[in-house]
VMD Tcl script that builds the backbone (N, CA, C; Angstrom):
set m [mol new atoms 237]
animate dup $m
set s [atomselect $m all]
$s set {name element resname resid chain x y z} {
  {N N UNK 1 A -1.777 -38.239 21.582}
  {CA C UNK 1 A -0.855 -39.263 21.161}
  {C C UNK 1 A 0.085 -39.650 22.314}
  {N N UNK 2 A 0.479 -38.642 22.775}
  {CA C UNK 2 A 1.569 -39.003 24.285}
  {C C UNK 2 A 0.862 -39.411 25.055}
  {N N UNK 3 A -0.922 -39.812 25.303}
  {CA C UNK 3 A -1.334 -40.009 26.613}
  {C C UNK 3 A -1.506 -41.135 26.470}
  {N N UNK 4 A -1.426 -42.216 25.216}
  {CA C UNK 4 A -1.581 -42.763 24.640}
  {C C UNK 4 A -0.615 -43.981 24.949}
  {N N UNK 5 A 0.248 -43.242 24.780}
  {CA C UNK 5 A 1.892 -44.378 24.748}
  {C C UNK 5 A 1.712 -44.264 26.132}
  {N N UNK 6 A 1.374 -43.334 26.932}
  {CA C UNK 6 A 1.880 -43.032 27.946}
  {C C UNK 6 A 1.053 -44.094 29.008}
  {N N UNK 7 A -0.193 -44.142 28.780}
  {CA C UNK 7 A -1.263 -45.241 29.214}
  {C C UNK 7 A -0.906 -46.466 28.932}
  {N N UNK 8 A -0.292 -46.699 27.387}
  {CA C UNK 8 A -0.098 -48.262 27.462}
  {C C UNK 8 A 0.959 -48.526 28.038}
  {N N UNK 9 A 1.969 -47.719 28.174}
  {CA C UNK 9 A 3.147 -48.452 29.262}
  {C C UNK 9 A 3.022 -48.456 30.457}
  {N N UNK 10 A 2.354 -47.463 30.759}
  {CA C UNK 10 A 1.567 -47.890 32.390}
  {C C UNK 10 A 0.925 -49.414 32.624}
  {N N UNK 11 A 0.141 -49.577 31.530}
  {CA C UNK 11 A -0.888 -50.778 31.485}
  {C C UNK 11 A 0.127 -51.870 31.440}
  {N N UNK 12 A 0.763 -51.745 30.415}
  {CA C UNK 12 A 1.996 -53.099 30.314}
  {C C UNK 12 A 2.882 -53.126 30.872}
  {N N UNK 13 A 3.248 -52.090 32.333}
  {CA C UNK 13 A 4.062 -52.457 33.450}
  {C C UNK 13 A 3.115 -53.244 34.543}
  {N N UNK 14 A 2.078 -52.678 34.748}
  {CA C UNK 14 A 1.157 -52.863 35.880}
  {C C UNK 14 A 0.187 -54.528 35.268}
  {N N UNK 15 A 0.787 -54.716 33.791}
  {CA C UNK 15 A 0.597 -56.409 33.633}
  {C C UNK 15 A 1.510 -57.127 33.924}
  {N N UNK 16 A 2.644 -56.687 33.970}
  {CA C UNK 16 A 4.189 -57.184 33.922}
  {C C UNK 16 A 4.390 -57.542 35.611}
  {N N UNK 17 A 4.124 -56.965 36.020}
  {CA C UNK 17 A 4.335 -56.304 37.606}
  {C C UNK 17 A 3.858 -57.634 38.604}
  {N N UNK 18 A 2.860 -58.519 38.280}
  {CA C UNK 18 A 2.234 -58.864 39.396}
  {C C UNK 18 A 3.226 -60.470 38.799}
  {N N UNK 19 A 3.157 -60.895 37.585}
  {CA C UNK 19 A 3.962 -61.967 37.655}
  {C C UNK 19 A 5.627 -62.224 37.809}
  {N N UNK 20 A 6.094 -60.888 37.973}
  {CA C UNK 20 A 7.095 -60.697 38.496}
  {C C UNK 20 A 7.351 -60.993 39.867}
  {N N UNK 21 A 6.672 -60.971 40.633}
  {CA C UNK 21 A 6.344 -60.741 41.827}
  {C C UNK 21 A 5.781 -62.108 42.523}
  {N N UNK 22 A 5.464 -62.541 41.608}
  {CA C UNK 22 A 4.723 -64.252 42.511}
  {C C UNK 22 A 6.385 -64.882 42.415}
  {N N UNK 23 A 6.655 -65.817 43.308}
  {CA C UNK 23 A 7.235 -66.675 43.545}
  {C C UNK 23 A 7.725 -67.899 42.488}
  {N N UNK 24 A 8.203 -68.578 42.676}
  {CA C UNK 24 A 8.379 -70.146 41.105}
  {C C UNK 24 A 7.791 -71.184 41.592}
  {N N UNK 25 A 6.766 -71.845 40.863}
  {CA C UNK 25 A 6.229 -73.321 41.519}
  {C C UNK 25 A 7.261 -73.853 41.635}
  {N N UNK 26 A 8.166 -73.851 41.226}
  {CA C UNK 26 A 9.132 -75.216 41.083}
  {C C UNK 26 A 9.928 -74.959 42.510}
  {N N UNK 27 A 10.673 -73.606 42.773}
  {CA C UNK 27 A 11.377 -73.413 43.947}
  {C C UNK 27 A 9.996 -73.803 45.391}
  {N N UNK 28 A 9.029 -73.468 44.967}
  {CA C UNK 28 A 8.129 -73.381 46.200}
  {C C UNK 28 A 7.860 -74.680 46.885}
  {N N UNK 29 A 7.757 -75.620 45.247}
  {CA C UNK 29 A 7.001 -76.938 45.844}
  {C C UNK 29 A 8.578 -77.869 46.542}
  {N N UNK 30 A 9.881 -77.406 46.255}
  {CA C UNK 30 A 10.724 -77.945 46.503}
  {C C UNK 30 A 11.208 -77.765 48.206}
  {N N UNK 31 A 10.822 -76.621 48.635}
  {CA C UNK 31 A 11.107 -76.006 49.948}
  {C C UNK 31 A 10.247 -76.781 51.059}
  {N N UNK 32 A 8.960 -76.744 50.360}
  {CA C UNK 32 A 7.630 -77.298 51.154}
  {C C UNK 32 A 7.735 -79.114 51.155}
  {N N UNK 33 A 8.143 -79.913 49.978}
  {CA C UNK 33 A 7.990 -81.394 49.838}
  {C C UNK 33 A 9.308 -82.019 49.694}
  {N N UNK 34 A 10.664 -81.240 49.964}
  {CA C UNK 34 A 11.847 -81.934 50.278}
  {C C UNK 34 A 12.086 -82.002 51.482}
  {N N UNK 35 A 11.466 -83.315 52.456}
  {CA C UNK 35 A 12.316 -83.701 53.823}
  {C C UNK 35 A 13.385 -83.944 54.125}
  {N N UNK 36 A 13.880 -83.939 54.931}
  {CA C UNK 36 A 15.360 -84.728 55.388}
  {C C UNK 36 A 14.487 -84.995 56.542}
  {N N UNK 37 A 15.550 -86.142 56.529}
  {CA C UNK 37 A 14.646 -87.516 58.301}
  {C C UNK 37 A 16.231 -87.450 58.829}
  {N N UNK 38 A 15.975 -86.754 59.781}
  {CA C UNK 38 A 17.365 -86.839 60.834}
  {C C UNK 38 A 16.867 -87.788 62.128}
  {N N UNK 39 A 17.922 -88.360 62.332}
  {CA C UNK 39 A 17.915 -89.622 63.574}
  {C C UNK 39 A 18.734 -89.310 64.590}
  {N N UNK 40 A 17.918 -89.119 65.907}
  {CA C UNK 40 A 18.804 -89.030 66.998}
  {C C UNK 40 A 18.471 -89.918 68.096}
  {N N UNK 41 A 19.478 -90.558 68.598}
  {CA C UNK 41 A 19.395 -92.023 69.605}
  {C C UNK 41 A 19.768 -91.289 71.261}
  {N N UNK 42 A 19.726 -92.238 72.211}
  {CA C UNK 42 A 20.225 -91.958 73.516}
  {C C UNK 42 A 20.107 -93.506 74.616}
  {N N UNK 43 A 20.967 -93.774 74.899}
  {CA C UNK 43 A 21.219 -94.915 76.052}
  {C C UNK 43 A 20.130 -95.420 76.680}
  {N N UNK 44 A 19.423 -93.832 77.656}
  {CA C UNK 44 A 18.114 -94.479 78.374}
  {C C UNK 44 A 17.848 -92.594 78.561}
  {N N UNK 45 A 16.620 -92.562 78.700}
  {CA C UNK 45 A 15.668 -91.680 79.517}
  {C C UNK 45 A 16.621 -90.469 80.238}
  {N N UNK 46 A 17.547 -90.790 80.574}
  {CA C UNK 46 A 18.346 -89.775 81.695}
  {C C UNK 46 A 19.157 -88.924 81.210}
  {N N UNK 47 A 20.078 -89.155 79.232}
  {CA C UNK 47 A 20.679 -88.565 78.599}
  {C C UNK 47 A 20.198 -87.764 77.620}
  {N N UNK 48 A 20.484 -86.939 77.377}
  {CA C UNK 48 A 20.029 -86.081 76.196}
  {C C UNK 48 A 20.218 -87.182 74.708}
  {N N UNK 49 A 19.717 -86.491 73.918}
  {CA C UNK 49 A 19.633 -87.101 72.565}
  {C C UNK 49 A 20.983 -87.016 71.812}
  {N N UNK 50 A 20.976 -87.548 70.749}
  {CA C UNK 50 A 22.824 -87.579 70.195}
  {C C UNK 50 A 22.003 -87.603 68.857}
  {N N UNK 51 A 23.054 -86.821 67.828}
  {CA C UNK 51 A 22.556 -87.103 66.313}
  {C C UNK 51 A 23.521 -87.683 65.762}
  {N N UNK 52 A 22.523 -88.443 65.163}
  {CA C UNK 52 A 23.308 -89.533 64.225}
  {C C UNK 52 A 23.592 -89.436 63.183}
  {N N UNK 53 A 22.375 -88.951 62.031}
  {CA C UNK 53 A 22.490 -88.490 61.097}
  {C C UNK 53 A 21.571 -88.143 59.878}
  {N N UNK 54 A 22.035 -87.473 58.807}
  {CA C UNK 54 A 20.492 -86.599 58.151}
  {C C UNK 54 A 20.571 -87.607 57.072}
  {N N UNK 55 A 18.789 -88.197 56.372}
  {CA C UNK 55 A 18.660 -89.199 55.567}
  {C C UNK 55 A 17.680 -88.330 54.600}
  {N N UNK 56 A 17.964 -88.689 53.391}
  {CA C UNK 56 A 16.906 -88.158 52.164}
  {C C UNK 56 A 15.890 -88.894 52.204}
  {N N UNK 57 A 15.800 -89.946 52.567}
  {CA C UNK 57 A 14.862 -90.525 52.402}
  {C C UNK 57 A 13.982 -91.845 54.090}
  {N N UNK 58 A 13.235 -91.781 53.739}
  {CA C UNK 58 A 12.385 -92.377 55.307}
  {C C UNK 58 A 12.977 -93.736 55.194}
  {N N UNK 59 A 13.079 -94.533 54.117}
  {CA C UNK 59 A 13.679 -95.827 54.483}
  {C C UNK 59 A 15.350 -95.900 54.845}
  {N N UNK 60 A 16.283 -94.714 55.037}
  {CA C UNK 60 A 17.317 -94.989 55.341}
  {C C UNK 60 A 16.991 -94.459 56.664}
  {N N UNK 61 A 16.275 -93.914 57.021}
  {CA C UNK 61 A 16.426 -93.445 58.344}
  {C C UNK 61 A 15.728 -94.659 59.007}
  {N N UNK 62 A 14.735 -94.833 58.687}
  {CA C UNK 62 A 14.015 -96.238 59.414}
  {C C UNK 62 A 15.435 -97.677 59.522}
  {N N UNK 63 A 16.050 -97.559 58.467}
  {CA C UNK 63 A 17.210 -98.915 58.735}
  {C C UNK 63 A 17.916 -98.195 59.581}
  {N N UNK 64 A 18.879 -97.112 59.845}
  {CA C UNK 64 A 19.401 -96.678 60.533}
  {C C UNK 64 A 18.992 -96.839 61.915}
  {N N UNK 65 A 17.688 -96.533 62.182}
  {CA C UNK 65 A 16.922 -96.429 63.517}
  {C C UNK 65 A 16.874 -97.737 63.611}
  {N N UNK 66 A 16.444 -98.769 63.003}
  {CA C UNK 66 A 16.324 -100.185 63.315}
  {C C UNK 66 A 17.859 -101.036 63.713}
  {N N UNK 67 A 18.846 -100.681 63.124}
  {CA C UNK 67 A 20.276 -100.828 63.493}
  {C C UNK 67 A 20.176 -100.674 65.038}
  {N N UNK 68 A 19.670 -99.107 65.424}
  {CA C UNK 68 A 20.568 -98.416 66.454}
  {C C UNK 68 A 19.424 -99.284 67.824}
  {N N UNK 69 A 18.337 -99.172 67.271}
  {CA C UNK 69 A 17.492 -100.100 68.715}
  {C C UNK 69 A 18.025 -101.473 68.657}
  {N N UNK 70 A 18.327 -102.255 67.850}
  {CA C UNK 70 A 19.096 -103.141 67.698}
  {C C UNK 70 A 20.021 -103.408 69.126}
  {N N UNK 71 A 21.195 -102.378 68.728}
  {CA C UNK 71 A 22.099 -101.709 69.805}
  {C C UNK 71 A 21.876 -101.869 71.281}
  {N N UNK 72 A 20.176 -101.829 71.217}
  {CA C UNK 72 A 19.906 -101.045 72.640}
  {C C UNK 72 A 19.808 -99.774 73.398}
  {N N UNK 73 A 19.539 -99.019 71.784}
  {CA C UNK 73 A 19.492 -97.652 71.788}
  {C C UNK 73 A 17.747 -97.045 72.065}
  {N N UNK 74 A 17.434 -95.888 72.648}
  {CA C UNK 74 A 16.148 -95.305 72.714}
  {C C UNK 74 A 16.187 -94.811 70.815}
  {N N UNK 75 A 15.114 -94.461 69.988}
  {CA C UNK 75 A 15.753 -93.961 69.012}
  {C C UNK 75 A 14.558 -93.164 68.733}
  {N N UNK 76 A 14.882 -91.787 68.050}
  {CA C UNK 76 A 13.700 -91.071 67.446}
  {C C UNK 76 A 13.961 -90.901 65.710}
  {N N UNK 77 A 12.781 -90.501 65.302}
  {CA C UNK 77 A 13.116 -89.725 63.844}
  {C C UNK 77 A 12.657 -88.733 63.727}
  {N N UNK 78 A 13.270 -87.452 63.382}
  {CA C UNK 78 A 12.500 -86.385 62.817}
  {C C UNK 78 A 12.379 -85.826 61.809}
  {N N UNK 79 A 11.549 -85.949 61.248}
  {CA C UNK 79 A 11.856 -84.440 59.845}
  {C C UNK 79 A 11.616 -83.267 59.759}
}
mol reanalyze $m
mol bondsrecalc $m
mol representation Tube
mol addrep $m
């Protein structure tokens, strides 16, 4: 009778155990498919880069960048 109880709580930790242990789709897919598009500009070729600033989304960074060449700025985007 004790080997009994004693087996199934083994069994129903060692079921318990492995989905404890995986990760959350929800945190995972958020880490992996939330970008930020940061924009950094520079005068010409000879200066280092300058940041401008971090965008949630690709079309504010693309207007931003289109502003700053505007300017007469070199301009990159990264995410």
């Amino acid at each position: 009778m004790l080997r009994k109880m004693l087996l199934s709580a083994v069994v129903a930790v060692g079921c318990v155990t492995p989905f404890a242990a995986t990760p959350k789709v929800e945190a995972d897919w958020f880490y992996h498919h939330h970008h930020h598009y940061r924009v950094f500009y520079r005068p010409n070729c000879n200066l280092p880069w300058a940041y401008y600033g971090r965008f949630e989304h690709f079309e504010g960074a693309r207007h931003a960048a289109h502003h700053l060449r505007h300017q007469g700025f070199e301009v990159e985007i990264r995410s």
